[in-house]
C-alpha positions as CSV (number, residue, x, y, z in Angstrom):
1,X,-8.5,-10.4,-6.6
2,X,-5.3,-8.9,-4.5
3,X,-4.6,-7.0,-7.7
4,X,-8.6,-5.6,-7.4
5,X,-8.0,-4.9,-3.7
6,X,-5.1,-3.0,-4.2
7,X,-6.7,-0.8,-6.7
8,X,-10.1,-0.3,-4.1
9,X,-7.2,0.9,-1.6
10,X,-5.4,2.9,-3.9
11,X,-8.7,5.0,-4.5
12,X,-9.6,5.3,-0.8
13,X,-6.5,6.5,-0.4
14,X,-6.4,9.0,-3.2
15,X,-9.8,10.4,-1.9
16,X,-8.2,10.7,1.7
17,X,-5.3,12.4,-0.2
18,X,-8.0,15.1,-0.6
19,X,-9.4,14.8,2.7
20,X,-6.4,15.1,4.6
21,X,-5.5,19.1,4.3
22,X,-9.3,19.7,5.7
23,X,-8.4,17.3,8.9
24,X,-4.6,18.7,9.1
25,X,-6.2,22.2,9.9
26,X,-7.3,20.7,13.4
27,X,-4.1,18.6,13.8
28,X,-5.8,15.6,12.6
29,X,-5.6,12.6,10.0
30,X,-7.4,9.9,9.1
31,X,-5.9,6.1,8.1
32,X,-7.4,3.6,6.1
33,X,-7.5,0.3,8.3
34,X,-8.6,-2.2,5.7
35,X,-11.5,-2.6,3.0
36,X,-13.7,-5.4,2.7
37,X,-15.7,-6.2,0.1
38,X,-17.1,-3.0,-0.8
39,X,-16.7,-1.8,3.1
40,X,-14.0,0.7,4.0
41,X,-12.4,1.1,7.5
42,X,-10.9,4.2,8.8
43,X,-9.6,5.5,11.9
44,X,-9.3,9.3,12.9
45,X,-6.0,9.7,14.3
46,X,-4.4,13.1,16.1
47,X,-6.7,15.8,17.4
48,X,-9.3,13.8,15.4
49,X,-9.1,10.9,17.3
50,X,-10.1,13.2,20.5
51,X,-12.4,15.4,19.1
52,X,-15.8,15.7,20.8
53,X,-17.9,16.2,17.9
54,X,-16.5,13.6,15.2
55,X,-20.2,13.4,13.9
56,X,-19.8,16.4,12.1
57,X,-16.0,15.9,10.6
58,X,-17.4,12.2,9.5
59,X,-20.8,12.8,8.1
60,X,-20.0,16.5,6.1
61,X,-16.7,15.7,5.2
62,X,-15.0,11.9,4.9
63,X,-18.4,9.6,4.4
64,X,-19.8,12.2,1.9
65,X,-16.8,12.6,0.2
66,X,-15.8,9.0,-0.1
67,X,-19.4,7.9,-1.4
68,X,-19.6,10.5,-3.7
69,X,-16.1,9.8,-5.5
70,X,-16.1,6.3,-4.8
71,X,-19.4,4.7,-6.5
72,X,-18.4,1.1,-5.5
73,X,-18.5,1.7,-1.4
74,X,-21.4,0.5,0.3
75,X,-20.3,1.4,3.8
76,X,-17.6,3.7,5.4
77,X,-16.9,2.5,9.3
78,X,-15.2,5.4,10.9
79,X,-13.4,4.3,14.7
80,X,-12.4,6.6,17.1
81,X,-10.2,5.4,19.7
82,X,-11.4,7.9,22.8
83,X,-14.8,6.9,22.0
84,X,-14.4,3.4,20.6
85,X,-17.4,4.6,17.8
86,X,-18.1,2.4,14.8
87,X,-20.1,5.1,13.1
88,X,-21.7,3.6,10.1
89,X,-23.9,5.2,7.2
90,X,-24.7,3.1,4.5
C-alpha cells in the first residue's frame, strides 16, 4: 500500500512538473500536501497563494489538468492560505 501511495504521489507530482512553468510566470507554485485515497491536496504557494482570483488558475489549469492525466483522482482540494479556501470539484 506505501509502495501504491508513493506511485499516486509520484504522478501528481509529474503532472505539477507540467503545471509549474504556467504558475512560475506569476511567481507562483503549487505543493502537493498529501493524497488520500483517491483525494489529492494542494496548496498554492508564492504570488499564488495571494492571488485574488485563484478560481480561475484552479479550475482552467491545475484541477482540469490533474483529472484529465490522472484517471484515478476523484477530488483535487486546492488551500490557499490568504483565503483559507478548500475549493473542491469533484
Amino acid at each position: 500500500m506505501v509502495e501504491d501511495l508513493k506511485t499516486k504521489e509520484q504522478e501528481v507530482e509529474d503532472v505539477l512538473n507540467k503545471i509549474r512553468p504556467a504558475l512560475a510566470l506569476d511567481q507562483g507554485n503549487i505543493k502537493l500536501i498529501k493524497i488520500e485515497n483517491n483525494d489529492v491536496y494542494l496548496e498554492l504557494l508564492g504570488a499564488c497563494s495571494t492571488c485574488p482570483v485563484p478560481d480561475i488558475t484552479m479550475n482552467d489549469v491545475i484541477i482540469t489538468t490533474i483529472k484529465h492525466l490522472l484517471p484515478w483522482v476523484e477530488t483535487v482540494h486546492i488551500g490557499q492560505n490568504k483565503f483559507e479556501l478548500n475549493n473542491t470539484i469533484q
